[in-house]
GUTI-667601 format. One record per residue: x, y, z of N, C-alpha, C, O in turn; residue in one letter. Coordinates in pm, whole numbers, plus 50000, padded with zeros to 5 digits. Example, Ala and Ser with C-alpha at 12.3 -4.5 7.8 and 13.67 -1.06 7.14 Angstrom:
2
513194943150780512304955050780513204967050780514244966850846A
512854977550708513674989450714512905000350787513415011450804S
//
This chain:
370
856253002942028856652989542063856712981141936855672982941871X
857642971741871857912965741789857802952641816858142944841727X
857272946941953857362929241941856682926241838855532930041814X
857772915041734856312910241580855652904441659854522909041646X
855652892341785854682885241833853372895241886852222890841879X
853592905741927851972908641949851612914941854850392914241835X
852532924841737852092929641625851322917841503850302920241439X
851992907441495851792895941463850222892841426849462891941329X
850292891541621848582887641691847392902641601846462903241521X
848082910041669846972926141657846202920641497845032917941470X
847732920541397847582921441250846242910241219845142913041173X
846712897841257845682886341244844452888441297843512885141224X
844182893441412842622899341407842342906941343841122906641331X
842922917541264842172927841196841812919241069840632916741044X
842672915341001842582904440876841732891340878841482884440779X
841172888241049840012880741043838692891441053837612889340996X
838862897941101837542912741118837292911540917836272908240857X
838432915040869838292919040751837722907740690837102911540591X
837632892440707836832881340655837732871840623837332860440600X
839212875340614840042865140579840382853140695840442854540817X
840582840240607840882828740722841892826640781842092814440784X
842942834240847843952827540921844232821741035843962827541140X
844882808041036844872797041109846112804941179846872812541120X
846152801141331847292798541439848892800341388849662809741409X
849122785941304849892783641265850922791341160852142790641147X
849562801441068850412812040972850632820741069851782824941087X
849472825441156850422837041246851882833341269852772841041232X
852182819441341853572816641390854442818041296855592822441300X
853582812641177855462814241034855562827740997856582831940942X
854182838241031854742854141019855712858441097856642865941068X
855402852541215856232858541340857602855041303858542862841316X
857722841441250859502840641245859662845741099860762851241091X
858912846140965858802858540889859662871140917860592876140853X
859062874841033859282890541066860392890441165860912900341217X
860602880741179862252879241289863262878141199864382874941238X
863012880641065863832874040953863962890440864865012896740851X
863032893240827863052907340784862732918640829862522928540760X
862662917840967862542930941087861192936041040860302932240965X
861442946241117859942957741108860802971841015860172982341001X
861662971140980862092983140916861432986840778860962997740748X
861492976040705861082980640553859742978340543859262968540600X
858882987740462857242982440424857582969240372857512958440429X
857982972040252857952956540148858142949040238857172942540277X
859362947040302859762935040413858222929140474857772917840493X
857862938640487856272936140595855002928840539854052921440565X
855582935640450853682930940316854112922740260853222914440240X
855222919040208855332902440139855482894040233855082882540213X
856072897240356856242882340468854882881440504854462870340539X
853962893040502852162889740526851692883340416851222871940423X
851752887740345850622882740193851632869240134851212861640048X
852622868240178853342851640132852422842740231851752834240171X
852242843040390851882832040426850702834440509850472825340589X
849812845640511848242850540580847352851640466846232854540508X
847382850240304846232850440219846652839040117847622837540044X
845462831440145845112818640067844652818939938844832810139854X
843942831039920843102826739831843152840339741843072851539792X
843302837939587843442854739513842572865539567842932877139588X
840992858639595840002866739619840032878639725839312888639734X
841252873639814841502881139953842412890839924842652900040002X
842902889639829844372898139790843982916839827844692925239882X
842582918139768842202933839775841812936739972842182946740033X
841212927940019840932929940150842412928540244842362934040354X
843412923140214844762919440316845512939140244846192946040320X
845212943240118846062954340098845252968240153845782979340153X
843682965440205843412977940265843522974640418843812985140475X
843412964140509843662961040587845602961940611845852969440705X
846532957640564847802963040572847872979740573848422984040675X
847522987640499847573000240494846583004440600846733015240656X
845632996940629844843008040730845943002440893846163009840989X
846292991840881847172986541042848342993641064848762999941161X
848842990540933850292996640900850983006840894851943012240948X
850023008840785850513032440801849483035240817849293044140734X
848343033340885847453043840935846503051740833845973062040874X
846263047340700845573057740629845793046740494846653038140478X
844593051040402844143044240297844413054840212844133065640265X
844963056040075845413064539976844443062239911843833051939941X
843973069839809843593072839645843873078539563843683090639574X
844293075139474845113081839359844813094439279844053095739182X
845683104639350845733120539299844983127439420844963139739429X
844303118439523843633121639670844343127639752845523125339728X
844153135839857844693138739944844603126840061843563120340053X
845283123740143845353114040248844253117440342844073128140398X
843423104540350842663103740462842893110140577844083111640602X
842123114440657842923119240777842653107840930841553104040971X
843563105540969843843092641058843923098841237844403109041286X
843303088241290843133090541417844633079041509845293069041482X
844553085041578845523075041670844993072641823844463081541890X
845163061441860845393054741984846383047942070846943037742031X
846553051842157848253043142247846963032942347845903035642403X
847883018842327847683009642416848603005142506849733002342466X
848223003642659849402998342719848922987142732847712984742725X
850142975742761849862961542811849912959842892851062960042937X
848632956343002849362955343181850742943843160850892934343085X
851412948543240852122928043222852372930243438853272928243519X
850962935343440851102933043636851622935643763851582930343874X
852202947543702853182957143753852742971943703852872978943603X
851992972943866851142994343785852273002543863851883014243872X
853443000843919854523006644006854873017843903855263028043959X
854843018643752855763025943665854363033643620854613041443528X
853163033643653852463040243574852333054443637852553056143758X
852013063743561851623076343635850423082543624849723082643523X
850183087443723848423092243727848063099643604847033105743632X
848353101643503848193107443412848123092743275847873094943157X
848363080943323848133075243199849133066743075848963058742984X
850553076543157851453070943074852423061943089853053066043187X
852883053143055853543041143102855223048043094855743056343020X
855713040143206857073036943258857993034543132857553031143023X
859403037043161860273033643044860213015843014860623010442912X
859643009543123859512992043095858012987643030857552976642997X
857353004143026856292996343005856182990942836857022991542745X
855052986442838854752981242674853812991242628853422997542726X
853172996242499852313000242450853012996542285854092993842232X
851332998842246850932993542065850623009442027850173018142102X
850863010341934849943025841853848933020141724849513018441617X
847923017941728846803016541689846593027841604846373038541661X
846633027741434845783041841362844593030441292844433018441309X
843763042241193842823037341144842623053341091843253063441120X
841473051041003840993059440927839223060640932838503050740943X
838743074240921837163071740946836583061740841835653054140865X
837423062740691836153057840593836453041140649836133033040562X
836833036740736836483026440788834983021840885834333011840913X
835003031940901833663032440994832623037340868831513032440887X
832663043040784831863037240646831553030940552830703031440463X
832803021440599832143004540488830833002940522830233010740448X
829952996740600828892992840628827812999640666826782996040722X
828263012340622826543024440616826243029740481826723030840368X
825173032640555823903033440330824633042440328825473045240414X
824413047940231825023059940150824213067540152824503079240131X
822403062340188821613072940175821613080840317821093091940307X
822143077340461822563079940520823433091640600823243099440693X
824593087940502826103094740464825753105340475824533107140465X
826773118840504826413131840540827483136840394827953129640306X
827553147340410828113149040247829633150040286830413147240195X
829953152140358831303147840422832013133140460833193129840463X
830793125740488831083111240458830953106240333831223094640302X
830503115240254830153110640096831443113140021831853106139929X
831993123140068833163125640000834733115240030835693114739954X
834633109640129835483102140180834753085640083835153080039981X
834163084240131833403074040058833803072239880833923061639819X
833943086139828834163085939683835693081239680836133072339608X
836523089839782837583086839734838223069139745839113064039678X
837513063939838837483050139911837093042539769837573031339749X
836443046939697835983042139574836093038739470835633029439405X
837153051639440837903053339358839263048639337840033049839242X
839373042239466840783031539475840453022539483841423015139501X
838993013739480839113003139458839442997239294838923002139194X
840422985439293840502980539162839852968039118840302957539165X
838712967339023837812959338996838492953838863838452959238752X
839252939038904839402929738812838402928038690838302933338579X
837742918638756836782913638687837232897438686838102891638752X
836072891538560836452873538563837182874238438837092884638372X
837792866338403838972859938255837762846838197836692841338225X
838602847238121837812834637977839592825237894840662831037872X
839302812037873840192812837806840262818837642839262824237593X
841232817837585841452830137447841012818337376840732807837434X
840912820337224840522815337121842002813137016842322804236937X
842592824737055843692826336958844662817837016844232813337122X
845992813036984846982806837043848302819037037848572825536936X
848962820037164849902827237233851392820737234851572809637285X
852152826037194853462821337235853402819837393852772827837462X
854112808537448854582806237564855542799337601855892789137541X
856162803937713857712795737785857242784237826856142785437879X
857642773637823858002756837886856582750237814856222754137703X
856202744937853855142736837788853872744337701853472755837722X
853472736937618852512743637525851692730937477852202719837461X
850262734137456849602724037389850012724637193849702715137121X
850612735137147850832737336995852232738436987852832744937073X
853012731436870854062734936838854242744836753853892741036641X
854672756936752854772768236702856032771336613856872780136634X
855982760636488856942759336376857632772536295858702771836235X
856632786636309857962795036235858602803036332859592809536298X
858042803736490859012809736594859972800636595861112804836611X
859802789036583860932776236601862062774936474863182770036490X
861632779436365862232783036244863282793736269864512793736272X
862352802336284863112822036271864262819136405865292825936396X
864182809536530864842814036632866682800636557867882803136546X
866072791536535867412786836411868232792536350869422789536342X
867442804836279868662810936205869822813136261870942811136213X
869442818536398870642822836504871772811836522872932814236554X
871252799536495872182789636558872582779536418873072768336428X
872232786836279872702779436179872222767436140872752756736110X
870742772536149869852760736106869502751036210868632742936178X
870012750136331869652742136405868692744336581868952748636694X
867852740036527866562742436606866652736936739865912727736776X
867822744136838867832740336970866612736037068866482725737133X
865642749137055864722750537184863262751637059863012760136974X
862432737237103861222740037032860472751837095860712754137214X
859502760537025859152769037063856942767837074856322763936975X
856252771537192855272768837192854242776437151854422786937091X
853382772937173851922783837144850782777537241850912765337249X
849792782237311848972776837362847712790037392847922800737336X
846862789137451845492795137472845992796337601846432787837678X
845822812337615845692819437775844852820837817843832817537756X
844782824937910843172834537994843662857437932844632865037923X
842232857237911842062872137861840492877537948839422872337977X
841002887637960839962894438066838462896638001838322903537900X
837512891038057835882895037957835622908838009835892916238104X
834922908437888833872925637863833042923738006832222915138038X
833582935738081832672941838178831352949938138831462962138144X
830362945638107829182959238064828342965138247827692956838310X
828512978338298827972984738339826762993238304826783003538236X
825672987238364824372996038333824093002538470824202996938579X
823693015538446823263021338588822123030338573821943036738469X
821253031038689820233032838667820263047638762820693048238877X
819703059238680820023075938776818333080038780817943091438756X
817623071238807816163074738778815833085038892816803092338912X
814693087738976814873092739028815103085939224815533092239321X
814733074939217814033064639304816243060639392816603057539505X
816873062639288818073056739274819283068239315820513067339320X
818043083139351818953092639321820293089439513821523089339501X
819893088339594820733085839713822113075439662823133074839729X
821913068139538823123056139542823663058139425824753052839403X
822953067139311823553068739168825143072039180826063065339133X
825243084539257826323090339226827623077539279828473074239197X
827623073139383828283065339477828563053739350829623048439318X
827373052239298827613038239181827913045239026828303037338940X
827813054339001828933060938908830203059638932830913051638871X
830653068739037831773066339132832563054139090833593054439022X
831863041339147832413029039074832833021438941833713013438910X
831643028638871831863029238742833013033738642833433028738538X
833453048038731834483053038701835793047038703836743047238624X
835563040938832837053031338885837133023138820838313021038791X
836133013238755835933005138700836813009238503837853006838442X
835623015738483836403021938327837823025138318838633022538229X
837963032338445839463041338442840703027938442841733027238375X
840283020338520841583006938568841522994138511842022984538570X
841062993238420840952984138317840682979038206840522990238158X
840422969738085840462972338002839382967137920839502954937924X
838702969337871837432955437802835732963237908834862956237959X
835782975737910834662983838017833552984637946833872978337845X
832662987537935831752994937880830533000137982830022991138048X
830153009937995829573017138063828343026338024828413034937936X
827233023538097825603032738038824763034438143824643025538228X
824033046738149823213049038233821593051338167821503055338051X
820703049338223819583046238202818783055138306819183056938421X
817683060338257816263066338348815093064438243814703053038220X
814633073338191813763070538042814613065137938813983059337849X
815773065437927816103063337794817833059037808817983057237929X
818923057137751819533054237749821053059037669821193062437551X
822073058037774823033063737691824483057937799824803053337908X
824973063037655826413056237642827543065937746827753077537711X
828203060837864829133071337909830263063237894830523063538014X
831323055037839832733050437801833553061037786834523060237862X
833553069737724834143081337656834233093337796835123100237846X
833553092337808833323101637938833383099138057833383109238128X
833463084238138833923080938228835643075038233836113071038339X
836443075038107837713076038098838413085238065838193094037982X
840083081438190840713090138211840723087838350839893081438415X
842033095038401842333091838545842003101938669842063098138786X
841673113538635841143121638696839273117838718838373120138638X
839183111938843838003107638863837113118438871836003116038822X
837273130138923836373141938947835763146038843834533146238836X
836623150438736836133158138594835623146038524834663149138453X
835983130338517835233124138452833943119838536833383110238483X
833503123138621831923122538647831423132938643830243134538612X
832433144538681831473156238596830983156138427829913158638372X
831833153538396831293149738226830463144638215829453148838159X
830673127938289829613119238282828193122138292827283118138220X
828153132838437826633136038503826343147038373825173145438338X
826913155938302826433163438217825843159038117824943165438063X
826353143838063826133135437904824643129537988823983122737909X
824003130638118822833124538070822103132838122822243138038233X
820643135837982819783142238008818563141038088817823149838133X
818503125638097817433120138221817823117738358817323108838426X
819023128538413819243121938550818043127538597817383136838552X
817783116538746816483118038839815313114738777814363115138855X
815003111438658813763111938602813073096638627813563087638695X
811703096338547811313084238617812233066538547813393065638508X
811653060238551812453048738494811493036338377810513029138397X
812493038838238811573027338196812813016838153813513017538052X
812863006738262813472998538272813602988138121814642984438067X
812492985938088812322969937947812302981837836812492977237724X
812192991437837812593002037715814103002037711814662996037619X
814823008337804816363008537793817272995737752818242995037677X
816692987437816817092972437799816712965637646817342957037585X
815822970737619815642965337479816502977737379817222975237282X
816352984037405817512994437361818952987237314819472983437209X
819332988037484820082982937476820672967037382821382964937283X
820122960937453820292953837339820142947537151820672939037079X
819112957637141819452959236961820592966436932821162963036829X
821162977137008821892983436948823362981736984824332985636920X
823332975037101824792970137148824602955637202825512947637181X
823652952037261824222939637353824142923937286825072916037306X
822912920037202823112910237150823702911537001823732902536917X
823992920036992824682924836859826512917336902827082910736815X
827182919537034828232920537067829032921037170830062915437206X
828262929737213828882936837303828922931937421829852933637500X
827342921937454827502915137526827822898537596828012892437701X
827722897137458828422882037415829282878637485830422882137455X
829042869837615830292866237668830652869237766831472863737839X
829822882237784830612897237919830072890238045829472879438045X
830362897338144829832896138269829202912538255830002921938253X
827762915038247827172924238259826312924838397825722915938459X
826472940638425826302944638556824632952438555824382961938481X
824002948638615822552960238614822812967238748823072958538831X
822822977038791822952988038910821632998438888821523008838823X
820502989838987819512993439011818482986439137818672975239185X
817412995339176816672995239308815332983539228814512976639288X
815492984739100814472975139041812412984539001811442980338939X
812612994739060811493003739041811263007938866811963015638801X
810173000838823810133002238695808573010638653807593008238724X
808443019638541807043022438557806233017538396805053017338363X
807413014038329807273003338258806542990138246806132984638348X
806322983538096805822966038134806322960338178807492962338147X
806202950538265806912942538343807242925838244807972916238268X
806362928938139806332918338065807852917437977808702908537962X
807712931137929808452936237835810052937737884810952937537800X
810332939238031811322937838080811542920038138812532917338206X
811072914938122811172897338130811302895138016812292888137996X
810772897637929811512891037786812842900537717813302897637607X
813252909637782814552919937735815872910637826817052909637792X
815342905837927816072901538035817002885837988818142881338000X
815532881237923815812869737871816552871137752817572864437765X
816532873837699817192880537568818812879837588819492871237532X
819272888437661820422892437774820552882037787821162875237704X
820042877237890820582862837971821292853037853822382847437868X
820782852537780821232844237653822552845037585822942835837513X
823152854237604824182857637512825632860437630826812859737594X
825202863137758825932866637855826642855537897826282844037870X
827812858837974828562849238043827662847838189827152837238224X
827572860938267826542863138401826202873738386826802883038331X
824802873238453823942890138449824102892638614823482884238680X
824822902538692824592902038810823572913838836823482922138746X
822852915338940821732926038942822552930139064823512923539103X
822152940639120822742949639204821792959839275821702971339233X
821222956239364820192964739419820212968539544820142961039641X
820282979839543821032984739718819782989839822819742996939922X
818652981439733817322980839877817492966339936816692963040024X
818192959939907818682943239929819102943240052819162931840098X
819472952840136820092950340256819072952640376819072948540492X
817982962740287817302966940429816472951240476816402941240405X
815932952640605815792941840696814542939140626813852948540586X
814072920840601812702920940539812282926540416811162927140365X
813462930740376813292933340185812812920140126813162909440174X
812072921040029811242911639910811502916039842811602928139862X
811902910639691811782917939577810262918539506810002910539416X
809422926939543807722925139502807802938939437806712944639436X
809002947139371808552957139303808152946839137808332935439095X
807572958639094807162942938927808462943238867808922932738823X
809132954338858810202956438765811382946638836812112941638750X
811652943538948812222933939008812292919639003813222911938982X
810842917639034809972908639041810122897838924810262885638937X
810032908838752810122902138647811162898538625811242887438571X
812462906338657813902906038644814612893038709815372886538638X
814412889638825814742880638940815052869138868816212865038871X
813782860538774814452848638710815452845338645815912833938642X
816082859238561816962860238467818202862238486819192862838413X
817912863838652819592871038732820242857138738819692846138745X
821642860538732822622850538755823062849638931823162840339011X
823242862838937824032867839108822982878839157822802888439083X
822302878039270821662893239297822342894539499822172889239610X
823342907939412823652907739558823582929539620822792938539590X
824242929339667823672943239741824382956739696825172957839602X
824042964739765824922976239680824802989539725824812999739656X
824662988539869824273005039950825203010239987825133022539995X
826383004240023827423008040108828593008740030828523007239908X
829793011040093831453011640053831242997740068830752992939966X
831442989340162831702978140235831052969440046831762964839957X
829422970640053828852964439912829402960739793829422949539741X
830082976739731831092976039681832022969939626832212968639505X
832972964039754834182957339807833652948539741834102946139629X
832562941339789831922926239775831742925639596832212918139510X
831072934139593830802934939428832112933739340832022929239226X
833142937139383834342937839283835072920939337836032916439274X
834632915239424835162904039490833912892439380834252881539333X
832772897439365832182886639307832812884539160833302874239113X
832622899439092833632901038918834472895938905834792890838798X
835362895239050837062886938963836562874439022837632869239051X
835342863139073835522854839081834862847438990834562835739013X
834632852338900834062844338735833022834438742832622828938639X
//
């Protein structure tokens, strides 16, 4: 069945399920939208949606897995094999059961919707420690398509640009004269853009962490692989560098690499050791100057707790935001009263969750909102 008016309707609840705000009124300008560019073409479909059902940039990643999961029935990942998708037929009473047959199936007048979806939908919002290894694997690939912006900064340098500019940019305005014999038709500008900040990823493979490490590698990967300005390290006793080894587009072989380059996976955790590490040798040196740096950890330290409050602080100082990421945050009646937590907590900018696919989502929704 093709009516846009109830496809319309269907679409707008799933896209409020999914968290986005649409009012009444955009449904109606989709509907004549889609009276305008039929149901034939995808594109036709996804720009008359995403022109007048998403408000806000932040929604842009939730309206394109929600379109693909309504639309075609299945969520892709790149070099993945396709989800495998379930289907459902709906009929619409419209009050008349004369055409139905004992078996279920509607009359040539009747109406029905075809409803797909995909399981790793029903795994946004479960732990991972949970997950069966068959949901783990769906989960990775779900993961691995997400694309994690991040936040922008404006530049320092000045940029050529079309129509207005805060700088007049005298030898592009020169050199483009020659063409016209000395005479300088079109002044030419320069001004300060937005440029993407240093993402720093720290992750923690101790042993306490072992149920969420891999899942938050996983991310890491997506993260390194799809953008530009990454940097990436994992931590248990000691500390090390995976950049080199979590890039490249083949997500599989680069976490196999990755899991090989560290020699402390599972081991115990010294949290204000790595961190001070870290930062003599990369973070207030540079690296983190500015960044939005990520900690991906349960907060279990066997370490000083002193010593990780003043590493923290340290950090905090030089950073744009420190977000912490701790995927015991969700369970019911969580406190942060581990010490290694405990000490950490003042220094956090954002502390939000991190057990699930669904977490995830959220986490790459907080990065691009700067």
């Amino acid at each position: 069945m093709n009516d846009p008016h109830l496809l319309a309707a269907a679409f707008a609840r799933e896209l409020r399920g999914a968290g986005l705000s649409v009012p009444t009124d955009s449904v109606a300008t989709f509907v004549a939208a889609l009276g305008r560019t039929g149901l034939g073409t995808r594109d036709g479909t996804y720009w008359a949606g995403r022109t007048v059902l998403v408000r806000r940039a932040e929604d842009l990643a939730a309206y394109d897995r929600t379109f693909e999961s309504f639309w075609e029935g299945r969520e892709r990942s790149a070099g993945a094999a396709d989800d495998p998708v379930e289907t459902a037929v709906l009929a619409l009473d419209d009050g008349d059961d004369a055409g139905a047959d004992p078996g279920g199936a509607t009359s040539d007048d009747g109406t029905t919707i075809v409803l797909r979806w995909s399981p790793v939908e029903s795994l946004r919002d479960k732990d991972f420690a949970a997950c069966t290894a068959d949901e783990l694997r769906d989960a990775a690939r779900a993961i691995a398509a997400l694309r994690v912006h991040g936040s922008v900064r404006r530049s320092r340098r000045l940029h050529p640009v079309r129509g207005r500019g805060s700088h007049h940019d005298q030898r592009a305005t020169l050199r483009a004269s020659l063409r016209t014999r000395g005479e300088p038709l079109r002044l030419h500008r320069r001004a300060r853009t937005e440029a993407p900040r240093r993402l720093v990823l720290l992750l923690d493979v101790s042993g306490s962490m072992e149920p969420y490490a891999r899942a938050m590698l996983r991310f890491a990967q997506a993260a390194v692989a799809g953008r530009r300005r990454v940097e990436a390290f994992a931590f248990s006793t000691r500390l090390t560098r995976l950049t080199r080894d979590l890039a490249g587009r083949d997500a599989d072989r680069s976490i196999s690499r990755a899991s090989r380059a560290v020699p402390d996976w599972s081991s115990g955790t010294r949290l204000g050791g790595c961190l001070r590490e870290f930062n003599d040798r990369w973070g207030t040196g540079g690296m983190a100057r500015g960044a939005d740096v990520v900690i991906l950890s349960d907060g279990w330290d066997r370490g000083d707790p002193a010593e990780l409050a003043r590493e923290m602080g340290r950090l905090g100082r030089v950073t744009h935001r420190t977000i912490w990421v701790n995927p015991l945050k969700s369970t019911p009646g969580y406190a942060p009263l581990a010490r290694g937590m405990a000490a950490a907590l003042p220094h956090v900018d954002e502390f939000v969750e991190g057990h699930s696919l669904g977490s995830l989502e959220r986490l790459a929704t907080v990065l691009a909102r700067g």
